[in-house]
MIKEGU-229818 format. One record per residue (C-alpha): y, x, z; residue in one letter; residue number from 1. Coordinates in steps of 0.5 Angstrom, whole numbers. Each point is the difference from the previous one (the first is absolute). Layout:
! MIKEGU-229818
REC      y      x      z  code  pos
REC      Y      X      Z     a  NUM
...
***
This chain:
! MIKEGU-229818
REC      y      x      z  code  pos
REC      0      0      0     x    1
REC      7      3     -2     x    2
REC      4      2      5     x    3
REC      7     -3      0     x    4
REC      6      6      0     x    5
REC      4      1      7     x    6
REC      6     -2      1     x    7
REC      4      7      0     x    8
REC     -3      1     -6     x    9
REC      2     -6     -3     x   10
REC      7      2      2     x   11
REC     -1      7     -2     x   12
REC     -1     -2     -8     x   13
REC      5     -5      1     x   14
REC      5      7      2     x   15
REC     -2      4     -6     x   16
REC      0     -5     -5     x   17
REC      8     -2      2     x   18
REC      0      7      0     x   19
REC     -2      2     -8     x   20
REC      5     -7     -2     x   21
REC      6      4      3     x   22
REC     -2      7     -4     x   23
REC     -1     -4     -5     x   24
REC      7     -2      0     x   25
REC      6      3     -5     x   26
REC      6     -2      4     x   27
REC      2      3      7     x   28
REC      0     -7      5     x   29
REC      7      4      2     x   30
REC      3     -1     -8     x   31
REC     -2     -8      1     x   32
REC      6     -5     -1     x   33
REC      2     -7     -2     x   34
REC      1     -2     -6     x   35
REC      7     -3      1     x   36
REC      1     -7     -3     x   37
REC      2     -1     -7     x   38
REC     -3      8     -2     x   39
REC      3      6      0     x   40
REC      8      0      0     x   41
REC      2      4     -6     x   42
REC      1      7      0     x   43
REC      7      3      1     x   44
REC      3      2     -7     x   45
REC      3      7     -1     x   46
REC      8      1      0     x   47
REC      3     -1     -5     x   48
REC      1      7     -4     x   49
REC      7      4     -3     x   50
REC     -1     -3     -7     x   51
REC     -1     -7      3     x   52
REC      5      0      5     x   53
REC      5      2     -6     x   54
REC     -3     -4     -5     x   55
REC      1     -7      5     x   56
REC      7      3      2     x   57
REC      2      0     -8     x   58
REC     -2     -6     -1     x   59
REC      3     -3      5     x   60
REC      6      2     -2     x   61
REC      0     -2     -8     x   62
REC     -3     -8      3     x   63
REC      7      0      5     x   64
REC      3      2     -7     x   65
REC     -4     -5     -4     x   66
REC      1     -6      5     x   67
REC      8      0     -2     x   68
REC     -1      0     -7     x   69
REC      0     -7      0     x   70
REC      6     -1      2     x   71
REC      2      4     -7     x   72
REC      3     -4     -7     x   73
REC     -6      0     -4     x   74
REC      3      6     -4     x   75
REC     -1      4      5     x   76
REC     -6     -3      4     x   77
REC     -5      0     -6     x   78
REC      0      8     -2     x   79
REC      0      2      8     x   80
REC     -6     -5      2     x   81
REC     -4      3     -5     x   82
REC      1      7      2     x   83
REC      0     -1      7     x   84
REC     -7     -4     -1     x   85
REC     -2      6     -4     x   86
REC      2      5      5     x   87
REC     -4     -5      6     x   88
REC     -6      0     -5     x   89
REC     -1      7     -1     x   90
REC      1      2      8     x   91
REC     -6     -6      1     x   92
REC      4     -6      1     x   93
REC     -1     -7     -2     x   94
REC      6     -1     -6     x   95
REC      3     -7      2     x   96
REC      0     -4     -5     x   97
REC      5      0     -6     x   98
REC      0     -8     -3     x   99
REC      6     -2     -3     x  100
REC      3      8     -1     x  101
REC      0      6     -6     x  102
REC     -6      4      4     x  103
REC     -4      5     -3     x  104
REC     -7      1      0     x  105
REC     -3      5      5     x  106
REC      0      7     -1     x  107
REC      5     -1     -6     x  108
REC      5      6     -1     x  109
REC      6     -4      0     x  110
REC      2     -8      2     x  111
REC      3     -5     -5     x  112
REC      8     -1      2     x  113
REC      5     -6     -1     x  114
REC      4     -3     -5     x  115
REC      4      7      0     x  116
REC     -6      5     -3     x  117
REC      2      7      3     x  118
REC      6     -1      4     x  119
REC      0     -3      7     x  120
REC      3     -6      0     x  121
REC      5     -2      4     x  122
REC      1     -3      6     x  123
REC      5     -6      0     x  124
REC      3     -4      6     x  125
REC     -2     -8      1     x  126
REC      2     -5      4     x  127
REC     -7     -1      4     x  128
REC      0      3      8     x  129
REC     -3      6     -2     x  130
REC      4      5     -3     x  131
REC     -3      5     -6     x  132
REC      4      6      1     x  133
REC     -2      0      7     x  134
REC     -8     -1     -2     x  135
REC      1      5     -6     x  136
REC      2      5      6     x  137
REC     -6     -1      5     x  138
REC     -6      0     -5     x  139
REC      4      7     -3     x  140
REC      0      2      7     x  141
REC     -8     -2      2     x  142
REC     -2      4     -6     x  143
REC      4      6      2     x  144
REC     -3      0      7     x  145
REC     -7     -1     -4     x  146
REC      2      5     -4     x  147
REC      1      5      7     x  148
REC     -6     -3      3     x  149
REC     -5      1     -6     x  150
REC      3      8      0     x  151
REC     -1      1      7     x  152
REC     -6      3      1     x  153
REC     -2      3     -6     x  154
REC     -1      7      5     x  155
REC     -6     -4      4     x  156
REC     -5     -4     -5     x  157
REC     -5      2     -6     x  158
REC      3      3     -7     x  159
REC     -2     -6     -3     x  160
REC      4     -5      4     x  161
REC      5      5      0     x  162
REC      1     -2     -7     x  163
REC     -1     -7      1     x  164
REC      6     -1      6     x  165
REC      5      5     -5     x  166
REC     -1     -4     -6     x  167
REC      1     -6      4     x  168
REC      6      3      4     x  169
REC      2      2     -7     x  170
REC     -1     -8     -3     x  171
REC      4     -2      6     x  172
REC      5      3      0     x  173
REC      2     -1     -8     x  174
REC     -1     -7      1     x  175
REC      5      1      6     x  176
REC      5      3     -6     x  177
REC     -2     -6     -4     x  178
REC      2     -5      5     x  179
REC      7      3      3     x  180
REC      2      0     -8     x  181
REC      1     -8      0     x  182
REC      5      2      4     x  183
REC      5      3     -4     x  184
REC     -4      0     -7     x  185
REC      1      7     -4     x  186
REC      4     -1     -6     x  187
REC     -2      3     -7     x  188
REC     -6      2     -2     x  189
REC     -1      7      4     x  190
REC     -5      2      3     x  191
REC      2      1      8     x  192
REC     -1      7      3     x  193
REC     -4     -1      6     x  194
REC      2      3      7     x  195
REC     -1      7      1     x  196
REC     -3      2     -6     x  197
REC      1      8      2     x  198
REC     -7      3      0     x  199
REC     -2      2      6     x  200
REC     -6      5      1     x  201
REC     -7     -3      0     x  202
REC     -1      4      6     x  203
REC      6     -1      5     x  204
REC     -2     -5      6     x  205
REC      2     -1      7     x  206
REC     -7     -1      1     x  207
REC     -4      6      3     x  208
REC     -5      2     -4     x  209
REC     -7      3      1     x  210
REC     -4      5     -3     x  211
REC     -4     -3     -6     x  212
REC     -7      2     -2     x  213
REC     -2      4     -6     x  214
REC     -1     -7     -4     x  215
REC      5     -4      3     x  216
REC      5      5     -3     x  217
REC     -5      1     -7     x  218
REC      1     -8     -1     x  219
REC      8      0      1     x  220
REC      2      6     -4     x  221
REC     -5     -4     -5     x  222
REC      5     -6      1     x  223
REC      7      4      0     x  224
REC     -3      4     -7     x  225
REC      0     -8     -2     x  226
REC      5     -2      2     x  227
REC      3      7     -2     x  228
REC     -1     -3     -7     x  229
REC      2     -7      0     x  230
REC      6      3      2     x  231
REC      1      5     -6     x  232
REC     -2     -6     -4     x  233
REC      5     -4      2     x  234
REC      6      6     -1     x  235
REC     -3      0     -6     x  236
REC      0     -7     -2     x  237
REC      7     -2      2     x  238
REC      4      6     -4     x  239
REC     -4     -4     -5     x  240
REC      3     -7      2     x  241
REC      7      1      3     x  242
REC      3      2     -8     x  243
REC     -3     -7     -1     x  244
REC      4     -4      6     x  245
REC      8      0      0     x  246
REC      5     -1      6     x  247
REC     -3     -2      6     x  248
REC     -7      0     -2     x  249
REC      1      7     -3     x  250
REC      3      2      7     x  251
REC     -6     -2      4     x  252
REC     -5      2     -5     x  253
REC      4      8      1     x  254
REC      0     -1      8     x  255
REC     -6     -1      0     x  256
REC     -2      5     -5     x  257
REC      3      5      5     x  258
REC     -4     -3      6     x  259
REC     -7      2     -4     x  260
REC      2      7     -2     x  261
REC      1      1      8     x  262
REC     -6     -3      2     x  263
REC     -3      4     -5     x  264
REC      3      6      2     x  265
REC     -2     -2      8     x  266
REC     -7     -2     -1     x  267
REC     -2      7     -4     x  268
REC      4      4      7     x  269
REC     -5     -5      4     x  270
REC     -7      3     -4     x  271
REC      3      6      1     x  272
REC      1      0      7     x  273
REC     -7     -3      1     x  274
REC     -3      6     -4     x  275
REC     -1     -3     -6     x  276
REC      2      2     -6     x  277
REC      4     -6     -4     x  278
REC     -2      0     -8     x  279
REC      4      2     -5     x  280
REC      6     -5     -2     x  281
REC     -3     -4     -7     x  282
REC      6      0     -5     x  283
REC      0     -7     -2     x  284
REC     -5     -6      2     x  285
REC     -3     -5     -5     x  286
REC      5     -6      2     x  287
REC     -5     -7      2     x  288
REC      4     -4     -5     x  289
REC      6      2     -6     x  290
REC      7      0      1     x  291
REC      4     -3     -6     x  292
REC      5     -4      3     x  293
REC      2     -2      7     x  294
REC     -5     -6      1     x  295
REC     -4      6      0     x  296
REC      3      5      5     x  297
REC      0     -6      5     x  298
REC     -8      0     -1     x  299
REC     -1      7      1     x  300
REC      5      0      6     x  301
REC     -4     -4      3     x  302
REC     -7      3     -1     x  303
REC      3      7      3     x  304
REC      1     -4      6     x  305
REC     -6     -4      0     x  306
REC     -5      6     -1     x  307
REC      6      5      6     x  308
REC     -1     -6      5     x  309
REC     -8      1     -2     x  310
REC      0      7      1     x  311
REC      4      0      6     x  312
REC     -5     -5      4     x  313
REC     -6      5     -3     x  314
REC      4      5      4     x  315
REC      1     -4      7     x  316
REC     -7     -1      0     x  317
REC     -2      7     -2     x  318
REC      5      4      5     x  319
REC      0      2      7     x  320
REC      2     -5      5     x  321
REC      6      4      2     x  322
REC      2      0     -7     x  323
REC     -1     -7     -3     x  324
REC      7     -4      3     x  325
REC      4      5     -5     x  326
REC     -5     -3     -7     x  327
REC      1     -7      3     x  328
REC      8      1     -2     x  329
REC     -1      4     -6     x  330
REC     -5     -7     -1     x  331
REC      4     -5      2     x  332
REC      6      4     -4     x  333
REC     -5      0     -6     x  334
REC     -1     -9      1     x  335
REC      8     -1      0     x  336
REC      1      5     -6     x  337
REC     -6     -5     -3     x  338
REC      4     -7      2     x  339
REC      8      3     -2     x  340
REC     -4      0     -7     x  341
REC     -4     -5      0     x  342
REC      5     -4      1     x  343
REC      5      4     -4     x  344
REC     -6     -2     -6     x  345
REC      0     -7      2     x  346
REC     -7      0      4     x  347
REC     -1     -6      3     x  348
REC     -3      0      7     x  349
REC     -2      6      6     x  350
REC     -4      4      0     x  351
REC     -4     -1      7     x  352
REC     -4      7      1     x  353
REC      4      6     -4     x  354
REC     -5      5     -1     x  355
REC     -6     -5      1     x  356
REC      1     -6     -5     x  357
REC     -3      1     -7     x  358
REC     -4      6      2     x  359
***
């Protein structure tokens, strides 16, 4: 007859096998928790980066600028909303809807303007309680302050976003021109000089710089070598142009002719002063399109400037940080000789990113 086991050994099994089942499991009883109601919480997102911060801040400036459009005539609201919603797309930011006004497509290089093609259209008092001077003033003020906004710091992002806030910097601060021209309408057909149009030296900065690398350094001497060409070829474009124009046009087309020998003169002195060797001056350049008549210069003058605002963005995206404030004025200089001919063409509309639209 089987013996039946004792009750210590009963106890004794029972032990080792809640012993084995302990062993056996994976997770420590201290790292046990409760699952909270309702699952995880999310996890805490990372701070916002010096390209975020900047981009969001720019944003916000030209949204401020875009909000008092509306309180403008349709001359002037129409062109404004296009580029300032062009501006708002390329920094990522939802466009607002422009049903009802001349808008452009996004990514477009110009925006369509009013009845009066090229020139801004004036601003004219009315009997309503809102004064238009006054609304003229305080979107041309938004704009420069946006303008001021997107060049600050240039110093503390990535190249590539450099670039984008320097042309938007530049954009904004022509449609600033723009704007401030309904005011008091230029007479005649001359192109505008724009403000302190002397060249300065790409390298002068308030901003200290820092040592760049070896491939840093290769990449901007790359960008001022190019941009050392597009600033030959516009030399060379407007001694070609500037006998087509007469009066104040050829005034304009001489000065700025004089600007370009200068930053010529500058940038082959920065190549040297960075080590590098600038390449021999061509003796003439291949002109995009021919020069017959007036109409044609007006077109030339144009390309110049376009492809000289290109290249000065090219150079703020590839110079060391310390550097890249000064590129951005020989941009923003570029975009406003760009809009003086325009508008001297009779180009209608803005262009909302000088140095990135149309590329």
């Amino acid at each position: 007859m089987p013996t039946s086991p004792s009750r210590r050994a009963v106890l004794a099994a029972l032990s080792a096998s809640a012993a084995v089942a302990v062993a056996g499991c994976s997770t420590p009883w201290g790292r046990l928790r409760v699952q909270p109601l309702g699952g995880d919480p999310p996890p805490t997102p990372a701070p916002p980066g010096p390209d975020e911060l900047a981009v969001a801040t720019a944003a916000t400036a030209v949204g401020a600028a875009l909000a008092q459009v509306g309180a403008l005539e349709a001359p002037l609201a129409g062109p404004l909303r296009s580029a300032l919603g062009e501006q708002l797309t390329a920094l990522g930011e939802p466009a607002p809807s422009t049903s009802g006004s001349p808008s452009a497509t996004p990514g477009s290089t110009t925006t369509t303007g009013g009845p009066s093609a090229g020139a801004a259209p004036s601003a004219s008092r009315s009997s309503g309680g809102t004064d238009p001077l006054e609304a003229v003033q305080r979107v041309a003020d938004l704009l420069e302050d946006a303008a001021a906004t997107a060049s600050t710091d240039l110093a503390a992002v990535a190249g590539g976003t450099a670039r984008l806030l320097a042309c938007l910097s530049a954009g904004c601060g022509v449609a600033a021109g723009w704007t401030r021209a309904a005011l008091a309408p230029p007479q005649g057909g001359a192109a505008a000089a724009p403000p302190s149009s002397q060249a300065s030296s790409p390298s002068s900065s308030s901003a200290p710089a820092t040592a760049p690398t070896a491939a840093a350094a290769s990449g901007e001497q790359e960008a001022l070598v190019a941009a050392l060409a597009v600033e030959e070829a516009a030399q060379y474009g407007y001694g070609v142009l500037a006998v087509r124009l007469a009066g104040e046009q050829r005034d304009a087309a001489t000065a700025d002719l004089a600007t370009h020998t200068d930053l010529v003169g500058l940038l082959r002195e920065e190549l040297l002063a960075q080590g590098a060797a600038p390449p021999a001056p061509r003796p003439a350049w291949a002109l995009p399109t021919p020069v017959g008549d007036a109409a044609g210069a007006l077109a030339l003058a144009q390309q110049l400037e376009a492809a000289s605002a290109a290249a000065w963005a090219d150079v703020v995206a590839a110079a060391d940080r310390g550097r890249r404030a000064a590129a951005a004025v020989q941009l923003r200089l570029a975009a406003q000789r760009w809009q003086a001919w325009r508008t001297a063409a009779g180009t209608a509309g803005l262009v909302a990113l000088p140095g990135l639209s149309g590329r």
